[in-house]
RODO-2510 file (C-alpha; in nm, 4 decimals, decimal comma):
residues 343
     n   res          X          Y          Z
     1     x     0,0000     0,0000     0,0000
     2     x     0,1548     0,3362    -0,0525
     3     x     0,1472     0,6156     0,1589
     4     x     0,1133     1,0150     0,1213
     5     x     0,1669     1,2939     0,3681
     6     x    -0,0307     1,5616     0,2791
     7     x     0,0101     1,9079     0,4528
     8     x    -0,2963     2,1139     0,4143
     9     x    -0,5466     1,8512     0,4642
    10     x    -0,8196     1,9852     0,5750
    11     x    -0,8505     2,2871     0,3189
    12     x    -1,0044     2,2722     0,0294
    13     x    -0,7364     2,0762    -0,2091
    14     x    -0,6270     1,8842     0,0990
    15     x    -0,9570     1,7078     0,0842
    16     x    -1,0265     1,6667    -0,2561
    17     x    -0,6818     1,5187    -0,2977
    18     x    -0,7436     1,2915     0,0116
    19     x    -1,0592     1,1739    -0,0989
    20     x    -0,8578     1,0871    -0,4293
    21     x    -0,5950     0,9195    -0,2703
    22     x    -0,8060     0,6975    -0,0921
    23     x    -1,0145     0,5679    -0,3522
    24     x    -0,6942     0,4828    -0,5368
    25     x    -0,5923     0,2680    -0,2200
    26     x    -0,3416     0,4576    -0,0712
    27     x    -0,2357     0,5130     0,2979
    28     x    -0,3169     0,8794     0,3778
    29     x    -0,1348     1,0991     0,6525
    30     x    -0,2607     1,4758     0,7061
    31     x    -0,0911     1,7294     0,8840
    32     x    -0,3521     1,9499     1,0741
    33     x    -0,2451     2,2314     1,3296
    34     x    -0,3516     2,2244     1,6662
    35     x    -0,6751     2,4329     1,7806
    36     x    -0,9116     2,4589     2,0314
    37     x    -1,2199     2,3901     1,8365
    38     x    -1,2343     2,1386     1,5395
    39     x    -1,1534     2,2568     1,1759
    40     x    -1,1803     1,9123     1,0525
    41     x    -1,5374     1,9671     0,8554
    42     x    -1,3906     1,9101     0,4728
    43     x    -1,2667     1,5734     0,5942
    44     x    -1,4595     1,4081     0,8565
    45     x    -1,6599     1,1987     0,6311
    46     x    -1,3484     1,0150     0,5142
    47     x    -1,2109     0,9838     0,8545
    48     x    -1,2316     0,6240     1,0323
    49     x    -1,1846     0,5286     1,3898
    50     x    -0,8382     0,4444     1,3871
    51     x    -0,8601     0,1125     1,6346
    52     x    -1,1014    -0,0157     1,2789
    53     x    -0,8714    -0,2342     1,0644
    54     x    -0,9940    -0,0477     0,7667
    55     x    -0,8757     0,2666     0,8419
    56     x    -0,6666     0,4411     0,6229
    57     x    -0,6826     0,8411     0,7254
    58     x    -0,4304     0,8850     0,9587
    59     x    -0,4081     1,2545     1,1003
    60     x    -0,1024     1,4174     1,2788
    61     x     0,0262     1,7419     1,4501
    62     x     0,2441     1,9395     1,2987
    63     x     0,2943     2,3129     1,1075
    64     x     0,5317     2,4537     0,8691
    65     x     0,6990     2,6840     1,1168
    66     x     0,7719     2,3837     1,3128
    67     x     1,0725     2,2447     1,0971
    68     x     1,1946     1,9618     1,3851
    69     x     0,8235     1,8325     1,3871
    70     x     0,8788     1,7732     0,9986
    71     x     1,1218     1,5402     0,9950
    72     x     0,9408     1,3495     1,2903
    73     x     0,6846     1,3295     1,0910
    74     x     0,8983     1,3045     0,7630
    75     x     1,1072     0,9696     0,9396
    76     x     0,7415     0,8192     1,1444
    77     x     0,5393     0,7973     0,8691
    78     x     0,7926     0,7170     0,5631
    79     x     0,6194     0,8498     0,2849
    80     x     0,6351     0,7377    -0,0724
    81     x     0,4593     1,1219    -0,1734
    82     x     0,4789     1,4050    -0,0165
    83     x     0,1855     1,6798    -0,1015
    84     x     0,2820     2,0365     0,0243
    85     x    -0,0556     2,1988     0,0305
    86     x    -0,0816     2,4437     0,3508
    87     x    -0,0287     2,7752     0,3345
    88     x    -0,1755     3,0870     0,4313
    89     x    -0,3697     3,1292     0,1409
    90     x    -0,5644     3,4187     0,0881
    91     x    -0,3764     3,6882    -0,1292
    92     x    -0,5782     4,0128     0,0165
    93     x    -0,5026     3,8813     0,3874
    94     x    -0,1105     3,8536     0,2878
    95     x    -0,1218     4,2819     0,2523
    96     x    -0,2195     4,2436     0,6708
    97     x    -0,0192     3,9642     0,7713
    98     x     0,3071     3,9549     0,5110
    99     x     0,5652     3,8750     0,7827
   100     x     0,3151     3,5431     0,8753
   101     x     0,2511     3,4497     0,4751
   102     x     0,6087     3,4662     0,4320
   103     x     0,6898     3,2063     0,6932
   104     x     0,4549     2,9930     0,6121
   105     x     0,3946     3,0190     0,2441
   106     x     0,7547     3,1005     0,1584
   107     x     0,9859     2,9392     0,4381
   108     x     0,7498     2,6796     0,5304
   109     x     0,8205     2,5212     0,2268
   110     x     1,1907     2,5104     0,2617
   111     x     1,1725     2,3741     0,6017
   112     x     0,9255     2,0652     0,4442
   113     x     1,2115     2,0326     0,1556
   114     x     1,4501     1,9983     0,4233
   115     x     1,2652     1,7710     0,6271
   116     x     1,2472     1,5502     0,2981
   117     x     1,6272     1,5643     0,2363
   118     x     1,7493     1,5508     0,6076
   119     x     1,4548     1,2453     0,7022
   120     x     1,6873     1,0122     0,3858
   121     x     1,2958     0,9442     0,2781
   122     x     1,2737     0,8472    -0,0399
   123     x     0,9606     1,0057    -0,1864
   124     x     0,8566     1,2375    -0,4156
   125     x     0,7359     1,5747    -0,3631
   126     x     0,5022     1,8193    -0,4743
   127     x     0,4319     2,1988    -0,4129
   128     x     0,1650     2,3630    -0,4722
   129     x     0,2483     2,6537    -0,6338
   130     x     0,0057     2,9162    -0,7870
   131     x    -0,0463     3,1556    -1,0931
   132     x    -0,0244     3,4349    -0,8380
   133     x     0,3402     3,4269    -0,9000
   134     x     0,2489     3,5795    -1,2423
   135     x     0,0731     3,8548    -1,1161
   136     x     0,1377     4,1774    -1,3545
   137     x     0,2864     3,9924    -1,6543
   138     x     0,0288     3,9799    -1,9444
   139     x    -0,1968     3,6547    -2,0053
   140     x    -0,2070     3,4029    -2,1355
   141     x     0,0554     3,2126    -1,8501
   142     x     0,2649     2,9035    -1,8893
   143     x     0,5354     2,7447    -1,7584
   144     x     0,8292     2,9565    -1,9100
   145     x     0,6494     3,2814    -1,8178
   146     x     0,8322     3,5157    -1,6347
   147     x     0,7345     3,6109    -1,2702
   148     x     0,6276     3,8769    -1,1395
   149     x     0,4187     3,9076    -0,8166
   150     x     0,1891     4,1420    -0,7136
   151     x     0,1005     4,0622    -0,3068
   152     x     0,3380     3,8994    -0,0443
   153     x     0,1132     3,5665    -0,0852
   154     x     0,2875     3,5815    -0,4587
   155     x     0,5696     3,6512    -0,3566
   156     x     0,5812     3,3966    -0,1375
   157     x     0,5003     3,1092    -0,3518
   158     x     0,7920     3,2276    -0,5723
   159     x     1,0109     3,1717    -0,3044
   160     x     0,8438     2,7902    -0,2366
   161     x     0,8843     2,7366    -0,6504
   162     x     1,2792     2,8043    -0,6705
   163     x     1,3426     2,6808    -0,3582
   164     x     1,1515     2,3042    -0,4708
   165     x     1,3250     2,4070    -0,8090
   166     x     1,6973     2,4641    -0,5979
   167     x     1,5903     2,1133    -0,4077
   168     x     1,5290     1,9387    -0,7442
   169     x     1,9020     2,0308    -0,8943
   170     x     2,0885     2,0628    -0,5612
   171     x     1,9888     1,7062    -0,4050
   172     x     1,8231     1,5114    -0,6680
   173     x     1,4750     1,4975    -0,4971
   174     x     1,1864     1,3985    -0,7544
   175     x     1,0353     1,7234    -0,6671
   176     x     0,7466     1,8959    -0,9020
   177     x     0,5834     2,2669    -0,9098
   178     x     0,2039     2,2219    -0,9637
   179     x     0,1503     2,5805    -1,1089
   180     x    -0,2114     2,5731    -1,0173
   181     x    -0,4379     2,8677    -1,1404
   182     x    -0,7924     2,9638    -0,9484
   183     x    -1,0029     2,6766    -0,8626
   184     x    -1,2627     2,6632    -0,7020
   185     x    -1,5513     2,4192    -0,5054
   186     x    -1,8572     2,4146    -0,2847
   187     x    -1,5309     2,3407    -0,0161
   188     x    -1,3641     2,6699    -0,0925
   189     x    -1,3530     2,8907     0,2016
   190     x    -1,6353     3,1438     0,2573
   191     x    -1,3788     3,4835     0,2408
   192     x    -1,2795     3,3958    -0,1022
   193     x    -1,4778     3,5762    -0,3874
   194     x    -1,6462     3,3080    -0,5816
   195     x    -1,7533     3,1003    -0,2431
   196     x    -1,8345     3,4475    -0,1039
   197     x    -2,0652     3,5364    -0,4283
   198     x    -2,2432     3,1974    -0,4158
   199     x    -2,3271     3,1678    -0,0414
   200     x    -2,4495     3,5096    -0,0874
   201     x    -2,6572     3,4304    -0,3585
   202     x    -2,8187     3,1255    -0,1429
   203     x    -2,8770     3,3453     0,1388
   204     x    -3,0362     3,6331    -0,0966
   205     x    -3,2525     3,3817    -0,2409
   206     x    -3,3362     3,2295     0,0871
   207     x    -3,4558     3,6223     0,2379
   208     x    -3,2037     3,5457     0,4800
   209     x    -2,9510     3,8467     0,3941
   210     x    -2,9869     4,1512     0,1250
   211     x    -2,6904     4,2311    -0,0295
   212     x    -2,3379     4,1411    -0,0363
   213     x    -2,0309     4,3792    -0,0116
   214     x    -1,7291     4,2771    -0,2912
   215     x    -1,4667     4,4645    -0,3952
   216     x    -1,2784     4,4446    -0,7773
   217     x    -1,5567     4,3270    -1,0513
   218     x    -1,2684     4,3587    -1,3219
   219     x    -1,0645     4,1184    -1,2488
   220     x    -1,0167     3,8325    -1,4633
   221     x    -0,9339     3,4986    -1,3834
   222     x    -0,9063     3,1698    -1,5189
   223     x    -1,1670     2,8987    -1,2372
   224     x    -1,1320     2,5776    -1,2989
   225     x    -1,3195     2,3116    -1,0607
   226     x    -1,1197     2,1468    -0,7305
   227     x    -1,1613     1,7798    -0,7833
   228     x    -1,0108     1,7843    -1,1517
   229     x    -0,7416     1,9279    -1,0268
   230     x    -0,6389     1,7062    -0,7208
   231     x    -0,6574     1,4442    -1,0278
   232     x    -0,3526     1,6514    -1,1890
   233     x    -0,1019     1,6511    -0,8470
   234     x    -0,1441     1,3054    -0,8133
   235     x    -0,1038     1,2540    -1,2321
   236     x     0,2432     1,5034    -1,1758
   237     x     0,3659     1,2764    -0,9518
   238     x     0,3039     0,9861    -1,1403
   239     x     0,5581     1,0387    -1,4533
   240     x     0,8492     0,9653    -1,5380
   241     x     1,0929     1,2767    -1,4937
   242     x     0,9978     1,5883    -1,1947
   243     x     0,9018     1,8836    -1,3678
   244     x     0,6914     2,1542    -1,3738
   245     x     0,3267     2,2433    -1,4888
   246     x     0,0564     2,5085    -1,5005
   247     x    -0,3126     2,3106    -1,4343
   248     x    -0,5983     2,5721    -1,5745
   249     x    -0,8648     2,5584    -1,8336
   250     x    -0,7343     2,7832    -2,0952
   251     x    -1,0309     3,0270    -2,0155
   252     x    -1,1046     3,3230    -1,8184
   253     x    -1,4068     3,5237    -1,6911
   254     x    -1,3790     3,8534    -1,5161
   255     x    -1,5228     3,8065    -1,1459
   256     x    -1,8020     4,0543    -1,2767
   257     x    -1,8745     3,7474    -1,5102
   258     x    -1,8746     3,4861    -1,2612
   259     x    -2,1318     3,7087    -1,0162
   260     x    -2,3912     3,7566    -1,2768
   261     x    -2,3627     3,3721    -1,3866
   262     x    -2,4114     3,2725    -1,0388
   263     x    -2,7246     3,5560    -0,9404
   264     x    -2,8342     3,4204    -1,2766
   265     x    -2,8682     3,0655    -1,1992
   266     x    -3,0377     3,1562    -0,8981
   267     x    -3,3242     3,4058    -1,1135
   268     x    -3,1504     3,6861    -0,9214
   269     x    -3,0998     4,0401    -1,0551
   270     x    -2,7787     4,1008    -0,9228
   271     x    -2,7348     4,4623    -0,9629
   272     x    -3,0016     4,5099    -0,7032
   273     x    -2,7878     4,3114    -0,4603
   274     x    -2,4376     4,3936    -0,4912
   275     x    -2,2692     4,6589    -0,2924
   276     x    -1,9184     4,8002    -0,3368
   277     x    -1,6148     4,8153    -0,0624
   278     x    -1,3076     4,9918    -0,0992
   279     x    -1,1525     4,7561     0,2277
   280     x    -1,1504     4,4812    -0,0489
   281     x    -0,9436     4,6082    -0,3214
   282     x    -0,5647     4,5209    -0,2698
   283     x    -0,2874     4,7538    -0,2587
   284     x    -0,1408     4,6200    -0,6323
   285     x    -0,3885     4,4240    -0,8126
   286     x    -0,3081     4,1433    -1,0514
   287     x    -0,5705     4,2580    -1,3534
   288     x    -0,5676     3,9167    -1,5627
   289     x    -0,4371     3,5648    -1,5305
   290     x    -0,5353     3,2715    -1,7947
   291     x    -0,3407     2,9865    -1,8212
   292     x    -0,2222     2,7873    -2,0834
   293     x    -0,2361     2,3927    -1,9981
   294     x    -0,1212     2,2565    -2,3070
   295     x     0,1803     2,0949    -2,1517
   296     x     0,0091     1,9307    -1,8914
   297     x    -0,2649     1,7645    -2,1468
   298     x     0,0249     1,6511    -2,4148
   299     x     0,2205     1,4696    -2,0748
   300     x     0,0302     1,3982    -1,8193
   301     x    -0,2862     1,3561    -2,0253
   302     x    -0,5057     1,6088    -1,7962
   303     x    -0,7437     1,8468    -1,8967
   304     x    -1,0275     2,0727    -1,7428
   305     x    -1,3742     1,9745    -1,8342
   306     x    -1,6082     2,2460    -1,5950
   307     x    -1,5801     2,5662    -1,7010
   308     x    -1,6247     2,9167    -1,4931
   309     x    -1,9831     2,9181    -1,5778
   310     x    -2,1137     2,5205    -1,4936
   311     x    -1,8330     2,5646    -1,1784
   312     x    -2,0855     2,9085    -1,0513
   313     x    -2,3760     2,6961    -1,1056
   314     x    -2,2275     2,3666    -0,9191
   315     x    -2,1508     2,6401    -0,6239
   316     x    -2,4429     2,8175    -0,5770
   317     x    -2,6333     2,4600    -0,6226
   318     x    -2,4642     2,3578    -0,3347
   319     x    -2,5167     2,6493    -0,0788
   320     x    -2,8946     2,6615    -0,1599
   321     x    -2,8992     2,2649    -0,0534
   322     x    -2,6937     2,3487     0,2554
   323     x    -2,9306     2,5942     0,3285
   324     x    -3,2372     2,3920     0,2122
   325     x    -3,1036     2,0767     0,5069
   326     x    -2,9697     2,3028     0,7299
   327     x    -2,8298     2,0761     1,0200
   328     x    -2,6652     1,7956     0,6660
   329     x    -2,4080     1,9870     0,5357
   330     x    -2,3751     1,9475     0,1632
   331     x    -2,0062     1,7758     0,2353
   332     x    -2,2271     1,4415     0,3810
   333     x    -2,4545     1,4186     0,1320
   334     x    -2,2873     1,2908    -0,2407
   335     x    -2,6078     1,3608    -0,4038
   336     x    -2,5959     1,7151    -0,3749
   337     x    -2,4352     1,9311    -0,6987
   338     x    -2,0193     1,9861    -0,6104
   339     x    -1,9853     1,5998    -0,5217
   340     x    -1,7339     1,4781    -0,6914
   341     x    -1,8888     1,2635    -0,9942
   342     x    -2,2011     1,4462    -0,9392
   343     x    -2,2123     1,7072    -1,2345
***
């Protein structure tokens, strides 16, 4: 049976990449940090009691800033892939808390590299790095683009992608750069724009709130959908050689685009519902990203089926129906629009 280590298990990609893993019939380890209230909600219905012979979840302590922990971890569990997923995440929080995304995002990564190299494991790697790292250079993105960030999340993950890159030449660790542009899922977290537009939408629809308060409508972005792209770190890790590739559908919507698709689906008029707020714009926006995932389709064979508009319907879908059984959370319930398999 072969085992993973995923960090970032309980966020979004954490659990579609879990759920992945599982079904394929691996032996999954998650790193979660320590709290005083549960923040295990995107995983608990894969988790098993652990005295069960068939369980196959294991969860662990641990955090990036903790770089002894790491190779504990790194040496007790003996990984045959390692899936760097945590991070702090959110590019308009990284203006407030730089110093934090840094060590995290940027360093965290390092210290997980090292805990690879120092542990002797042999395993291969993967970081999840983003199309934030583009930030002002012009669309479309791919993997010979040059960088150039526009928030301390971006420049953060920069850092993570030479640094796997430096780890990858340096020691000879099979170690990949998943160059991930915006996706998105019923799981994404409820600060983000496109999770933010479509609870809002279910809540509108329900009378339960009035408007909702957003900030840049101009932005464009290329949203793909979650699950397909847990499919493509797991494929990356799968081939032959390490290298590098950009995951994204080859399309892009401005977030303008997304909102009215989503009020849409819901029979909403969403001018009478939207409200601007300066606190939301950033300090340096990134204006356009749209990838180009040609080189992940010719060798790995992926490729992004749900487009920006099906992926706002699939969202909203899914916050009405958590609304609808309030007390089942759409995560329990596989019927429900979002589900994997469930288009």
């Amino acid at each position: 049976m072969r085992r993973a280590l995923i960090t970032g298990v309980t966020g979004q990609d954490g659990s579609y990449l879990a759920e992945l893993l599982l079904a394929k019939g691996y032996e999954v380890h998650g790193v979660i940090r320590r709290a005083s209230t549960f923040n295990t909600a995107r995983i608990d219905h894969l988790y098993r009691d652990p005295h069960e012979d068939d369980s196959r979840l294991h969860l662990h302590y641990g955090d990036l800033t903790d770089g002894v922990r790491l190779v504990q971890l790194m040496r007790q569990i003996d990984p045959d892939e390692v899936y760097n997923l945590a991070a702090q995440s959110h590019v308009r929080v990284s203006f407030d808390e730089p110093e934090h995304t840094g060590n995290t995002t940027g360093l965290g990564s390092m210290r997980l590299l090292e805990a690879v190299r120092m542990s002797g494991v042999e395993c291969r790697y993967y970081q999840a790095s983003s199309s934030e790292m583009f930030g002002a250079t012009p669309p479309p993105q791919d993997e010979s683009t040059p960088f150039h960030p526009r928030s301390p999340y971006g420049v953060a993950k920069v850092y993570a992608y030479w640094a796997t890159r430096n780890y990858r030449e340096a020691y000879g660790l099979f170690a990949v750069n998943g160059i991930l542009f915006n996706h998105e899922s019923p799981r994404r977290g409820e600060t983000f724009v496109t999770r933010k537009i479509t609870r809002a939408v279910a809540r509108i629809k329900a009378g339960l709130d009035e408007h909702v308060y957003l900030g840049n409508l101009d932005a464009v972005r290329d949203w793909g959908y979650a699950p397909e792209y847990a499919e493509g770190m797991w494929r990356m890790l799968q081939a032959d050689a390490p290298d590098d590739y950009v995951l994204a559908t080859g399309g892009a919507i401005s977030v303008r685009e997304f909102m009215e698709s989503a009020f849409a689906h819901a029979g909403l008029d969403w001018e009478a519902h939207v409200r601007f707020d300066e606190r939301y714009l950033r300090p340096s926006e990134v204006d356009a990203l749209r990838g180009d995932p040609s080189k992940a389709e010719r060798e790995l064979g992926w490729k992004a089926t749900v487009d920006a508009s099906r992926l706002a319907e699939i969202m909203v879908d899914a916050d009405v129906e958590a609304l609808t059984h309030e007390g089942r959370p759409w995560i329990d319930r596989p019927d429900l629009p979002g589900w994997p398999g469930a288009r």
